[in-house]
N, CA, C and O atoms as a Tinker XYZ file with bonds, in Angstrom:
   460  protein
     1  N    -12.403000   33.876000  -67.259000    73     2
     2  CA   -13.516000   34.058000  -66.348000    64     1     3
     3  C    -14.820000   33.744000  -67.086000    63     2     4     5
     4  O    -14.928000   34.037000  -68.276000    81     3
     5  N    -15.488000   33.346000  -66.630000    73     3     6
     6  CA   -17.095000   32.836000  -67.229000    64     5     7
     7  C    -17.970000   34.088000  -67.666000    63     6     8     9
     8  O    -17.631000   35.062000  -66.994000    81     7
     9  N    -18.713000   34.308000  -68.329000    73     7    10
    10  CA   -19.710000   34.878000  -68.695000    64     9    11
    11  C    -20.811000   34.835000  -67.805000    63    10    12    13
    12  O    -21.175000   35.821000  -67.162000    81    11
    13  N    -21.550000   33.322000  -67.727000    73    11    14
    14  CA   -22.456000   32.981000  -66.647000    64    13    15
    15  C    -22.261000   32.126000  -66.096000    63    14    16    17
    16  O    -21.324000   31.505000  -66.596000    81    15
    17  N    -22.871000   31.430000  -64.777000    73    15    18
    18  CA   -22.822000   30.929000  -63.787000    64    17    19
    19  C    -24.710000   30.505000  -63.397000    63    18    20    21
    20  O    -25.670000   31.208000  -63.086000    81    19
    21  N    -24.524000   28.996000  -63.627000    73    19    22
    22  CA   -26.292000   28.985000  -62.761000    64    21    23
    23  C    -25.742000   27.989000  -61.778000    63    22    24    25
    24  O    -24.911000   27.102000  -61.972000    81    23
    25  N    -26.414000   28.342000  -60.630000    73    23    26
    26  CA   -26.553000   27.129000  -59.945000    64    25    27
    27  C    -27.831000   26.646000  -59.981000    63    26    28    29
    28  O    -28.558000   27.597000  -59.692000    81    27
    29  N    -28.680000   25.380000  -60.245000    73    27    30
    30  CA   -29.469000   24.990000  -60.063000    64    29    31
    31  C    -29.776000   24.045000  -59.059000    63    30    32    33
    32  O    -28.926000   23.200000  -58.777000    81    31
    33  N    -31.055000   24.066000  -58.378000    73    31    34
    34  CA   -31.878000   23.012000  -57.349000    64    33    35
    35  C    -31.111000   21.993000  -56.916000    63    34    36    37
    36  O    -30.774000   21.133000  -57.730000    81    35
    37  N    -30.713000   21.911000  -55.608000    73    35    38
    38  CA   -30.703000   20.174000  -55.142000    64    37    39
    39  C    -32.147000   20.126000  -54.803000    63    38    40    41
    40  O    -32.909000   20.840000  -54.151000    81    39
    41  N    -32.297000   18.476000  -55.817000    73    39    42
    42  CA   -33.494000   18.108000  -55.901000    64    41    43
    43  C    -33.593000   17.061000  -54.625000    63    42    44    45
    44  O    -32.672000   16.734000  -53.876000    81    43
    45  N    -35.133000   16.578000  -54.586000    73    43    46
    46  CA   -35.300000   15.776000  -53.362000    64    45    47
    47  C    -34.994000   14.372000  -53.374000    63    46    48    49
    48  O    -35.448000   13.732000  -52.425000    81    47
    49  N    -34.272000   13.703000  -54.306000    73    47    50
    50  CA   -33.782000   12.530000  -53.765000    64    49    51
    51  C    -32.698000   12.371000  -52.467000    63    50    52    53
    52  O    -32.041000   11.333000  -52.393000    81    51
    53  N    -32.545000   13.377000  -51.504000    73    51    54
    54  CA   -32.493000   12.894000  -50.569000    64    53    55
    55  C    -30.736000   12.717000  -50.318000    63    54    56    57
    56  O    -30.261000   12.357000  -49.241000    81    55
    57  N    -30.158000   12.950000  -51.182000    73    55    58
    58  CA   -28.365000   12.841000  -51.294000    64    57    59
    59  C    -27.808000   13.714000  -51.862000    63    58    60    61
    60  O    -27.991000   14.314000  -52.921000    81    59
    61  N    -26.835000   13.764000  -50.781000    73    59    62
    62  CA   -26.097000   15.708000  -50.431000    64    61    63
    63  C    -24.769000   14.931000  -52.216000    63    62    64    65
    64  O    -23.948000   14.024000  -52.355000    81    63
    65  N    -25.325000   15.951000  -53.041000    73    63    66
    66  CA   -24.399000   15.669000  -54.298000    64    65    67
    67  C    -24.280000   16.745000  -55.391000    63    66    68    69
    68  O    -25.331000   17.130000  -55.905000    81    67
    69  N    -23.165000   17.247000  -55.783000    73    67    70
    70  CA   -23.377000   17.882000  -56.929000    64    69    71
    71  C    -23.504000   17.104000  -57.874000    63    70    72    73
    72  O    -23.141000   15.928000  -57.886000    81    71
    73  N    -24.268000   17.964000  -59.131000    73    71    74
    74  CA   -24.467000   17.962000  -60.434000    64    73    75
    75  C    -23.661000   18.574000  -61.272000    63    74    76    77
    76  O    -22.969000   19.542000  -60.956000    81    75
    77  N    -23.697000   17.993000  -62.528000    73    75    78
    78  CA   -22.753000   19.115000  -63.566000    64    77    79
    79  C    -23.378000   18.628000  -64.785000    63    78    80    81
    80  O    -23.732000   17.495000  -65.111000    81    79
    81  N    -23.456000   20.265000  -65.657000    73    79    82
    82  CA   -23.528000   19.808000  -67.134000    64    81    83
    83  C    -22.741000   19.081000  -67.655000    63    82    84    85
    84  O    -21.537000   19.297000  -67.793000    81    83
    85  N    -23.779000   17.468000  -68.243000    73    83    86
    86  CA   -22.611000   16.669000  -68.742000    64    85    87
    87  C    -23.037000   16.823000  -70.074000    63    86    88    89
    88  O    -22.200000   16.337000  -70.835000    81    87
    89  N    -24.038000   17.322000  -70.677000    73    87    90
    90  CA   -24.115000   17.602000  -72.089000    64    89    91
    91  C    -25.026000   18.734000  -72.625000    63    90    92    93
    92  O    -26.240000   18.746000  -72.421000    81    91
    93  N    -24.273000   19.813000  -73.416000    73    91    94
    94  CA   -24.943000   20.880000  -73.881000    64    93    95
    95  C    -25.146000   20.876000  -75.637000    63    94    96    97
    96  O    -24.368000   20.528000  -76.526000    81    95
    97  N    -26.263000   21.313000  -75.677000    73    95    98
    98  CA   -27.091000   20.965000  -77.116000    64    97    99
    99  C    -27.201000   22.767000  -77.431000    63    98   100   101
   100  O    -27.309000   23.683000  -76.615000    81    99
   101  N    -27.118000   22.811000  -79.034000    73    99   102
   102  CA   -27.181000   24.193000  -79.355000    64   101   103
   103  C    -28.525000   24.143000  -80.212000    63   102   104   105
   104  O    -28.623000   23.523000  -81.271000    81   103
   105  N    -29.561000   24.888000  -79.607000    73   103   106
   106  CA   -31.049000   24.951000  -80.384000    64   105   107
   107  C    -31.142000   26.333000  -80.933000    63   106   108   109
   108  O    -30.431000   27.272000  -80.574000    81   107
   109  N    -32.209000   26.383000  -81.958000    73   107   110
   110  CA   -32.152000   27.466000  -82.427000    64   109   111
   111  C    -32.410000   28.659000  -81.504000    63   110   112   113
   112  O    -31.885000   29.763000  -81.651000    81   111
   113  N    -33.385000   28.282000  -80.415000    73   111   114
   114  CA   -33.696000   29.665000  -79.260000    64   113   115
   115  C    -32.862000   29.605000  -78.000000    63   114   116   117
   116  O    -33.210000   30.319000  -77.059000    81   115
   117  N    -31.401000   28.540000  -77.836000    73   115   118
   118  CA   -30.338000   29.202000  -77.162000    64   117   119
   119  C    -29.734000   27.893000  -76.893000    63   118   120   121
   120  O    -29.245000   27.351000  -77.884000    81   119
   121  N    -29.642000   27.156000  -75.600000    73   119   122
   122  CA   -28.945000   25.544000  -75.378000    64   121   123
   123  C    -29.782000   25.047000  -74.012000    63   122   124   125
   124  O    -30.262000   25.508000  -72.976000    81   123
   125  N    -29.654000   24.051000  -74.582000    73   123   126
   126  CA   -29.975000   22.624000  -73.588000    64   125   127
   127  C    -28.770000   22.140000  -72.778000    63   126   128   129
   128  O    -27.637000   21.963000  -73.224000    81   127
   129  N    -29.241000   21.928000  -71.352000    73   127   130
   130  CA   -28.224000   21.344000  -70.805000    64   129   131
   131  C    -28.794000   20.466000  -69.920000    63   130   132   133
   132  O    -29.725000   20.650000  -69.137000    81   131
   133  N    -27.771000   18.960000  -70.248000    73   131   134
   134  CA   -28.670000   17.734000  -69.309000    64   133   135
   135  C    -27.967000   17.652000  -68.175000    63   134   136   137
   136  O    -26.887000   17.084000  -68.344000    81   135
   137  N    -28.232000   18.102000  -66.792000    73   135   138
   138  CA   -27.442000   17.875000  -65.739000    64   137   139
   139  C    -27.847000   16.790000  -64.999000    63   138   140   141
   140  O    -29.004000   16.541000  -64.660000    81   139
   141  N    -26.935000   16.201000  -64.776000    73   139   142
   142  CA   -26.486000   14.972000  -64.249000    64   141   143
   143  C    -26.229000   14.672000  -62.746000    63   142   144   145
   144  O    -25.607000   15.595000  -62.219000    81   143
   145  N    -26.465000   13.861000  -62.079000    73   143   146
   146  CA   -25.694000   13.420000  -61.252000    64   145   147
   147  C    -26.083000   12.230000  -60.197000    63   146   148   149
   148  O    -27.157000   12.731000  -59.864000    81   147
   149  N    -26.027000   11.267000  -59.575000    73   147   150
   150  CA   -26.176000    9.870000  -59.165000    64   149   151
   151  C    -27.980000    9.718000  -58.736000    63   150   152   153
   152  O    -28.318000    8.574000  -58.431000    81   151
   153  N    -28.832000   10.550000  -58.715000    73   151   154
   154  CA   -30.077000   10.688000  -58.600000    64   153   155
   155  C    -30.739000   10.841000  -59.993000    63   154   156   157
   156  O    -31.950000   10.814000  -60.214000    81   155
   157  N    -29.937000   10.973000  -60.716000    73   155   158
   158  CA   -30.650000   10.978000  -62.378000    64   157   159
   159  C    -30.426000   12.510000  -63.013000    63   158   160   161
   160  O    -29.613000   13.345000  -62.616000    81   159
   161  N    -31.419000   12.644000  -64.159000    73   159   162
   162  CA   -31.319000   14.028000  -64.655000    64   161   163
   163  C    -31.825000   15.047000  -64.624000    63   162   164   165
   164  O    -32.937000   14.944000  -64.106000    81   163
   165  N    -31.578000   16.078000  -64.933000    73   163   166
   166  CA   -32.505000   17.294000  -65.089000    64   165   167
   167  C    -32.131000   17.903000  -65.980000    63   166   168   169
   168  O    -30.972000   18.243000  -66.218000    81   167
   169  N    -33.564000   18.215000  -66.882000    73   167   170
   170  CA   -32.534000   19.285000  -68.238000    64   169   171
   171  C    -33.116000   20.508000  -67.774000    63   170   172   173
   172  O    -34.156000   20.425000  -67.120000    81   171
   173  N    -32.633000   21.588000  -67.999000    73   171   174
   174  CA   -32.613000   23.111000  -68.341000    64   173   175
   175  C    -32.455000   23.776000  -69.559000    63   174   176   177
   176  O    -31.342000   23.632000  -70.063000    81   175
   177  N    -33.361000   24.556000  -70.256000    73   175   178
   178  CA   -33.564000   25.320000  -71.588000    64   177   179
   179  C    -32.692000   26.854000  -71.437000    63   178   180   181
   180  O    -33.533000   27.571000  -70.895000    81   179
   181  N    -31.877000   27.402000  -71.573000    73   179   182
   182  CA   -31.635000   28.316000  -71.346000    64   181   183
   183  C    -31.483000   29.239000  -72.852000    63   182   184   185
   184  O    -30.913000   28.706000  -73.803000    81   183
   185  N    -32.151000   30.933000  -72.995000    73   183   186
   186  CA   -32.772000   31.366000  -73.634000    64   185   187
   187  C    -31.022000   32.097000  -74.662000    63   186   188   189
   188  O    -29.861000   32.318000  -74.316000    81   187
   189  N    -31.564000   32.183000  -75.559000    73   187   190
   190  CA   -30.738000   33.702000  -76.232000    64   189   191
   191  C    -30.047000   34.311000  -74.985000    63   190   192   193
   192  O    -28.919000   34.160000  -74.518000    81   191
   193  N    -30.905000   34.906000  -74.684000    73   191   194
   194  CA   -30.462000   36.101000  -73.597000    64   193   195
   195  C    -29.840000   35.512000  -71.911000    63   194   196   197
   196  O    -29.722000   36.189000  -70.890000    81   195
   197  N    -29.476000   33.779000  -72.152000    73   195   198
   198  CA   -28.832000   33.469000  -70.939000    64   197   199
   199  C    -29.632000   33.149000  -70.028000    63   198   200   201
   200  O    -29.226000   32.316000  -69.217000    81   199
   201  N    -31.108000   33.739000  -69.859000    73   199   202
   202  CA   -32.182000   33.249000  -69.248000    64   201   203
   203  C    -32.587000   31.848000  -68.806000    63   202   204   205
   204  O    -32.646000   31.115000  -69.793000    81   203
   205  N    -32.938000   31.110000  -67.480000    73   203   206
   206  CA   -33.525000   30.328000  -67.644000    64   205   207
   207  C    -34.867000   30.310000  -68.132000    63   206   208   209
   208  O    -35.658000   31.100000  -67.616000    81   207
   209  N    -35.372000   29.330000  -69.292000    73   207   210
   210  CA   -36.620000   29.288000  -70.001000    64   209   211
   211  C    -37.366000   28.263000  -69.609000    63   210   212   213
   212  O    -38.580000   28.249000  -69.814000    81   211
   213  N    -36.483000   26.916000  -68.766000    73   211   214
   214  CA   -37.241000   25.490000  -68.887000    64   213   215
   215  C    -36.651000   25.009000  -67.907000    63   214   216   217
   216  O    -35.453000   25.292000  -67.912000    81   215
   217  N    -37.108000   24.163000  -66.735000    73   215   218
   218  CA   -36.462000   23.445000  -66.008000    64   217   219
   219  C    -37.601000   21.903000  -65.954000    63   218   220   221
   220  O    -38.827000   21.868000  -65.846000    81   219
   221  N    -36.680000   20.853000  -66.069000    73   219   222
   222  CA   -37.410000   19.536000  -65.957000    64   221   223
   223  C    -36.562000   18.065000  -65.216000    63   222   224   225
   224  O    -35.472000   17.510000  -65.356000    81   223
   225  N    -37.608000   17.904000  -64.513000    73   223   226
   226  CA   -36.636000   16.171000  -64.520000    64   225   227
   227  C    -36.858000   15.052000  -65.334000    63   226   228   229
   228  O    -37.975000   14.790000  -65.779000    81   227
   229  N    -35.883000   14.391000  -65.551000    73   227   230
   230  CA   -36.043000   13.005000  -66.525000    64   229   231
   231  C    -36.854000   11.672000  -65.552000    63   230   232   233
   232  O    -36.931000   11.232000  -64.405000    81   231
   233  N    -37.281000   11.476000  -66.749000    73   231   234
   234  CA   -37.611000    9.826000  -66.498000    64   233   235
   235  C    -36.913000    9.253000  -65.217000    63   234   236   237
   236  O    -37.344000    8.746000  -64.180000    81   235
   237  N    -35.269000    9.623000  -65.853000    73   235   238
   238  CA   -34.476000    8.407000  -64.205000    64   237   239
   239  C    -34.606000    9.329000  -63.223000    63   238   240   241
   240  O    -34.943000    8.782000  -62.173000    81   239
   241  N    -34.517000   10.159000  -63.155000    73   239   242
   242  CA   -35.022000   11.527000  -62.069000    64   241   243
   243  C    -36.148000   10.520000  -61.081000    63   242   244   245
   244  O    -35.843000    9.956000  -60.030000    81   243
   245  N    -37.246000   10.500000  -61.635000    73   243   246
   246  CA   -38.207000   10.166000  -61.036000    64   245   247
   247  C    -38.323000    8.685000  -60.382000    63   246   248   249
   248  O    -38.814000    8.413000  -59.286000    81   247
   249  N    -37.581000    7.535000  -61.605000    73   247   250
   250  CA   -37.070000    6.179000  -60.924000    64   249   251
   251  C    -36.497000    6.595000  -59.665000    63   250   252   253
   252  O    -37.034000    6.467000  -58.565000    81   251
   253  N    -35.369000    7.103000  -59.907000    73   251   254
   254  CA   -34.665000    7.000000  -58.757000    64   253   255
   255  C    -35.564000    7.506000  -57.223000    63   254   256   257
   256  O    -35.607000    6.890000  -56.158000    81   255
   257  N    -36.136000    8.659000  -57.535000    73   255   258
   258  CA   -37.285000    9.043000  -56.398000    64   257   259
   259  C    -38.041000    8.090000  -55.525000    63   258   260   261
   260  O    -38.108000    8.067000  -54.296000    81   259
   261  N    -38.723000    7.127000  -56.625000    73   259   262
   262  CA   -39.525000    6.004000  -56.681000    64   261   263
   263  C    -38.827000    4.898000  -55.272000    63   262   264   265
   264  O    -39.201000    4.430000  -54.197000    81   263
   265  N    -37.659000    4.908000  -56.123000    73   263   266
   266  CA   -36.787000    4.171000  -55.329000    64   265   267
   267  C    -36.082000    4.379000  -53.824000    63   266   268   269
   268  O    -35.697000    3.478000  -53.079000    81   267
   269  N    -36.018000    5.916000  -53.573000    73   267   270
   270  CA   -35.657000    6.372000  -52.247000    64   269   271
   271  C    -37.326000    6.263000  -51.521000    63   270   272   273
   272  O    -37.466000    6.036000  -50.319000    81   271
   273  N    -37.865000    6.355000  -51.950000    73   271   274
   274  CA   -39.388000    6.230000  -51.306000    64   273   275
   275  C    -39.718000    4.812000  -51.187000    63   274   276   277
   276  O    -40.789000    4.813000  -50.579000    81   275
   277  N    -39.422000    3.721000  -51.408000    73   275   278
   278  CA   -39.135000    2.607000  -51.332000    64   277   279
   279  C    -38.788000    1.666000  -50.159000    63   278   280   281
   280  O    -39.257000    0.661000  -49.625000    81   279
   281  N    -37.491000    2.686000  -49.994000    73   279   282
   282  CA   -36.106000    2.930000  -49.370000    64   281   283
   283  C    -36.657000    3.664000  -48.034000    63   282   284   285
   284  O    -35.932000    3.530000  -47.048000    81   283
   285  N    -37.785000    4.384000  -47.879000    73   283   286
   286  CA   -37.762000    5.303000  -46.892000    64   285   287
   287  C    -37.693000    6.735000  -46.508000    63   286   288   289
   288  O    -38.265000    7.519000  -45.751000    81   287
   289  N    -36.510000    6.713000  -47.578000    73   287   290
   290  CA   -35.734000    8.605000  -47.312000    64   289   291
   291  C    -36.770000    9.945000  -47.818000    63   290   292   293
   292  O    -36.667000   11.168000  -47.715000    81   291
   293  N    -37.826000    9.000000  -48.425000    73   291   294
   294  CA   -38.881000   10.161000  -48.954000    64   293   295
   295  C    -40.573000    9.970000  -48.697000    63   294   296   297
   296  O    -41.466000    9.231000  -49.110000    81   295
   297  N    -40.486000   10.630000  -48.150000    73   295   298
   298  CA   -42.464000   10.336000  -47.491000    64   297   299
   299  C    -42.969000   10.629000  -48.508000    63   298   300   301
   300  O    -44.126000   10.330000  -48.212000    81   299
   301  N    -43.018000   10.940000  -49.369000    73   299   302
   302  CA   -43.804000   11.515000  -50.835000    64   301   303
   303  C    -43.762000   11.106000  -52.175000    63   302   304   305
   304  O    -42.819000   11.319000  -52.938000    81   303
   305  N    -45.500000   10.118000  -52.632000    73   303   306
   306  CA   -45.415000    9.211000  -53.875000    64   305   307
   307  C    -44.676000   10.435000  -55.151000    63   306   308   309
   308  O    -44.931000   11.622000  -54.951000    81   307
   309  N    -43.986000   10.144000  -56.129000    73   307   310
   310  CA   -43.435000   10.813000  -57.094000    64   309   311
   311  C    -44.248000   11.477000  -57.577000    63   310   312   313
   312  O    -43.700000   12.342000  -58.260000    81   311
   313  N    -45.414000   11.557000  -57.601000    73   311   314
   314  CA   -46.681000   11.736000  -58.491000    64   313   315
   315  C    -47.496000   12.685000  -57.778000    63   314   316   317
   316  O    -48.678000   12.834000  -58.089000    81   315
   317  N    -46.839000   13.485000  -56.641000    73   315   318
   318  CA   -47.568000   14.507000  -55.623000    64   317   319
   319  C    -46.121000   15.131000  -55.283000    63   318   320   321
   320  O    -46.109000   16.120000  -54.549000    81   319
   321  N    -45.131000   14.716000  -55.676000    73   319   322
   322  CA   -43.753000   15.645000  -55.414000    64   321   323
   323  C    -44.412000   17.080000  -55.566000    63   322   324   325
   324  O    -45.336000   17.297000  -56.350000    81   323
   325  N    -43.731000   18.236000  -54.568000    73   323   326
   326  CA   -43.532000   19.517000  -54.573000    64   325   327
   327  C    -42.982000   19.281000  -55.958000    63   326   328   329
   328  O    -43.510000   19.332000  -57.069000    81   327
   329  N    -41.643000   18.981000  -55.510000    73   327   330
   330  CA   -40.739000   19.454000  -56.873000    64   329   331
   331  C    -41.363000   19.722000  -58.136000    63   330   332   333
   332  O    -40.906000   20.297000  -59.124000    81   331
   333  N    -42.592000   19.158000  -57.912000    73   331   334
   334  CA   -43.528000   19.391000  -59.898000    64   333   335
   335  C    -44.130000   20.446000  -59.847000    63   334   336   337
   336  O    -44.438000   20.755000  -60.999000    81   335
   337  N    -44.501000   21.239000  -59.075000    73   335   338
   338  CA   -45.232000   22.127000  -58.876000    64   337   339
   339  C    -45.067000   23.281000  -57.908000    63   338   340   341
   340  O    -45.888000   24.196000  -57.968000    81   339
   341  N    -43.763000   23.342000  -56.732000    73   339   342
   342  CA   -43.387000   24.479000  -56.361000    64   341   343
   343  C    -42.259000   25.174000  -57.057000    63   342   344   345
   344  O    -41.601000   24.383000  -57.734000    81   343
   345  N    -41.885000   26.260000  -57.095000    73   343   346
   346  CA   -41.033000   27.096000  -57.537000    64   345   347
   347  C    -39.585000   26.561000  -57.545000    63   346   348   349
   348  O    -38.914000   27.043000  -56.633000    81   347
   349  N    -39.293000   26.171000  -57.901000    73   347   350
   350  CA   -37.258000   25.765000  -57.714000    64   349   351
   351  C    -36.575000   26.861000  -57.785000    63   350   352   353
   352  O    -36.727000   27.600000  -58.758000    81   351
   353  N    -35.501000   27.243000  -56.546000    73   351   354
   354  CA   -34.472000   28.145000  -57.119000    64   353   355
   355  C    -33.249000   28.266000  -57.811000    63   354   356   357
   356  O    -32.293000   27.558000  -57.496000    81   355
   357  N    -33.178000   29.181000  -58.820000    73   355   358
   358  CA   -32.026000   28.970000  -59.687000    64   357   359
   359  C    -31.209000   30.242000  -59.583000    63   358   360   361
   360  O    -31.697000   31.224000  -60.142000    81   359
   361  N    -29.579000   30.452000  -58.710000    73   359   362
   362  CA   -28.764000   31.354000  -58.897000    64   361   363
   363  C    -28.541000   31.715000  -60.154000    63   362   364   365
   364  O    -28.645000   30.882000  -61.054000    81   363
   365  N    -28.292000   32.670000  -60.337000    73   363   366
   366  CA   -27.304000   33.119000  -61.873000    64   365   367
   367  C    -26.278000   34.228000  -61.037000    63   366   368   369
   368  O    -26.422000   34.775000  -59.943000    81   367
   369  N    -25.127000   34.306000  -62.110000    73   367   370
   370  CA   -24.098000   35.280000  -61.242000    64   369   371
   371  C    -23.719000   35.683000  -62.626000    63   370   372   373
   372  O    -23.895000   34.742000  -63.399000    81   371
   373  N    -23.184000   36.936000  -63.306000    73   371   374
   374  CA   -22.556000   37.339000  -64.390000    64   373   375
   375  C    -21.464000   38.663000  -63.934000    63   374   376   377
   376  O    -21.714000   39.201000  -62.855000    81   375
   377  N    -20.778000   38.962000  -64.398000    73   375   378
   378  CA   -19.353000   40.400000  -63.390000    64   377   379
   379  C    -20.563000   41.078000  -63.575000    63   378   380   381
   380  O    -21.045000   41.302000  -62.465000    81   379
   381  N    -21.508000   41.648000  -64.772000    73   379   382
   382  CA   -22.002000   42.809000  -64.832000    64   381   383
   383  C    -23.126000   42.516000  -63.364000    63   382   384   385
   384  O    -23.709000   43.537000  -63.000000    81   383
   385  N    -23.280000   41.875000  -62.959000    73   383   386
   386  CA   -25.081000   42.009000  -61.785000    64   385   387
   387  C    -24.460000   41.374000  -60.943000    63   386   388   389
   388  O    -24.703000   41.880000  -59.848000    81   387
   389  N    -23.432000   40.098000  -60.800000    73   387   390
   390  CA   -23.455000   39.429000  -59.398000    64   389   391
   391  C    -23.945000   38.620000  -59.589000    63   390   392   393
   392  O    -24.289000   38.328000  -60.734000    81   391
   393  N    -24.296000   37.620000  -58.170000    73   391   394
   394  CA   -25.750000   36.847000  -58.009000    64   393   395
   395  C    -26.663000   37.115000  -58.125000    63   394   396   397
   396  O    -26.724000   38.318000  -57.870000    81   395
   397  N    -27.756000   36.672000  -58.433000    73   395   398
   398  CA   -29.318000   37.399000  -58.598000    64   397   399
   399  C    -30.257000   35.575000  -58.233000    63   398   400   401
   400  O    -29.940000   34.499000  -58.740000    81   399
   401  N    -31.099000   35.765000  -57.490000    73   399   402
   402  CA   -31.970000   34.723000  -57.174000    64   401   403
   403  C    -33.248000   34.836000  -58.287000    63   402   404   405
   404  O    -33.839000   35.866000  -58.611000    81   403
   405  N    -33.431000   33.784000  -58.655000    73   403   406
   406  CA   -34.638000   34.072000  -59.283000    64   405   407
   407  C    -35.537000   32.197000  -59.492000    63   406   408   409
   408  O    -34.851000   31.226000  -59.809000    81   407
   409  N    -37.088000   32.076000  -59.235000    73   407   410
   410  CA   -37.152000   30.533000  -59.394000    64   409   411
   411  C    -37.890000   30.423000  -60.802000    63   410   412   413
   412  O    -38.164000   31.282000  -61.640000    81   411
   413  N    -38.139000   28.870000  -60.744000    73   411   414
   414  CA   -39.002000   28.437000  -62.082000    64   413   415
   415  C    -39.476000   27.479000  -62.021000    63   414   416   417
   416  O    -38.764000   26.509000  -61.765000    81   415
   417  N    -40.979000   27.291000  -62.237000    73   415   418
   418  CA   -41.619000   26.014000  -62.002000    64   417   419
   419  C    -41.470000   24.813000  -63.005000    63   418   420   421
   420  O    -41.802000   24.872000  -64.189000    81   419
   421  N    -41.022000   23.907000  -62.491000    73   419   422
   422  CA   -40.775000   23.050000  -63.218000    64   421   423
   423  C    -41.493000   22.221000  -64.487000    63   422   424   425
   424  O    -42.651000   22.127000  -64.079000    81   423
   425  N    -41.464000   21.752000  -65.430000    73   423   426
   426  CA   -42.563000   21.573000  -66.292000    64   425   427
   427  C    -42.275000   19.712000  -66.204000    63   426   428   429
   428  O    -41.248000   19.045000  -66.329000    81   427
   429  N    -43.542000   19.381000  -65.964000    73   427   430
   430  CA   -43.628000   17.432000  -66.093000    64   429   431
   431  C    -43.789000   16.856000  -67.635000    63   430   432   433
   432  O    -44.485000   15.891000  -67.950000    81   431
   433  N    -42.795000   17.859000  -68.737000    73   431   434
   434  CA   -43.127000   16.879000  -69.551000    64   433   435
   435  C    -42.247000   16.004000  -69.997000    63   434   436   437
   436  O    -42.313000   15.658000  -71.177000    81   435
   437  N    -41.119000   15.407000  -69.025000    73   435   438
   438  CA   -40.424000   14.031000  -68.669000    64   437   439
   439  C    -40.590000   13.460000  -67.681000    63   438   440   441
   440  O    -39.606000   12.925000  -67.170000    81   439
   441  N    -41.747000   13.362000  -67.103000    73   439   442
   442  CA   -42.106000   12.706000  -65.829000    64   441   443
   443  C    -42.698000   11.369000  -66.360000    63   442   444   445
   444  O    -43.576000   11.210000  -67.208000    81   443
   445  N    -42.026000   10.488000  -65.676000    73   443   446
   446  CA   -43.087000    9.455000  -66.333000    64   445   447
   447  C    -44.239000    9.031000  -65.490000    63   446   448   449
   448  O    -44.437000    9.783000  -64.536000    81   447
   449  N    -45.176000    7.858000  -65.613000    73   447   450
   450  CA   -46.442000    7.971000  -64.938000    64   449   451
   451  C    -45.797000    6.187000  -64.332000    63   450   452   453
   452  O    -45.291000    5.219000  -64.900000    81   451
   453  N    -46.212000    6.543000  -62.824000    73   451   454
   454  CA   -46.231000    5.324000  -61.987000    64   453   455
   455  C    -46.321000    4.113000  -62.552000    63   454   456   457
   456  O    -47.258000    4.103000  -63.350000    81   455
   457  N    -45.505000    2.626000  -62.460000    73   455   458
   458  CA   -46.339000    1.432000  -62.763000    64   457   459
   459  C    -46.328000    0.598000  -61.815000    63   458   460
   460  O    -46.970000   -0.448000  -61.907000    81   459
């Protein structure tokens, strides 16, 4: 049985898809995890204590955005996305608490800038 459980954000590119950690990094203040999935990436910092600490999208995160807005499926230039600046929600579930809701604003420092 797992210890923890996050579910994180479907983001707004616009396509019903899961994600999965496809690579976890061990840092000295807890692990990195780059989640993945056909809209690009998102990493998450998660603390010592299991905490989320960091939530971000990558570079292709934002291509791909670029590109559904292009496309149509998104009324909104990348560069005024909610997603940068409203709250995202992130489940956690552990046996001892359950589910517990809790969000985190995302930080743009893998956003890249329009060309």
């Amino acid at each position: 049985m797992p210890r923890h459980v996050y579910l994180f954000p479907v983001l707004d590119t616009g396509l019903p898809e899961s994600a999965l950690a496809k690579q976890i990094t061990v840092l000295a203040s807890g692990l990195k995890l780059q989640i993945s999935n056909v809209s690009g990436n998102a990493v998450a910092e998660i603390g010592d204590d299991l905490s989320v600490m960091d939530f971000s999208m990558t570079d292709g995160y934002w291509a791909e955005h670029r590109r559904r807005e292009i496309e149509g499926f998104i009324h909104h230039p990348a560069e005024t996305c909610p997603e940068r600046t409203r709250p995202q929600p992130i489940e956690e579930w552990t046996a001892a608490t359950g589910w517990r809701s809790s969000t985190i604003i995302p930080t743009a420092r893998q956003s890249a800038p329009r060309k």
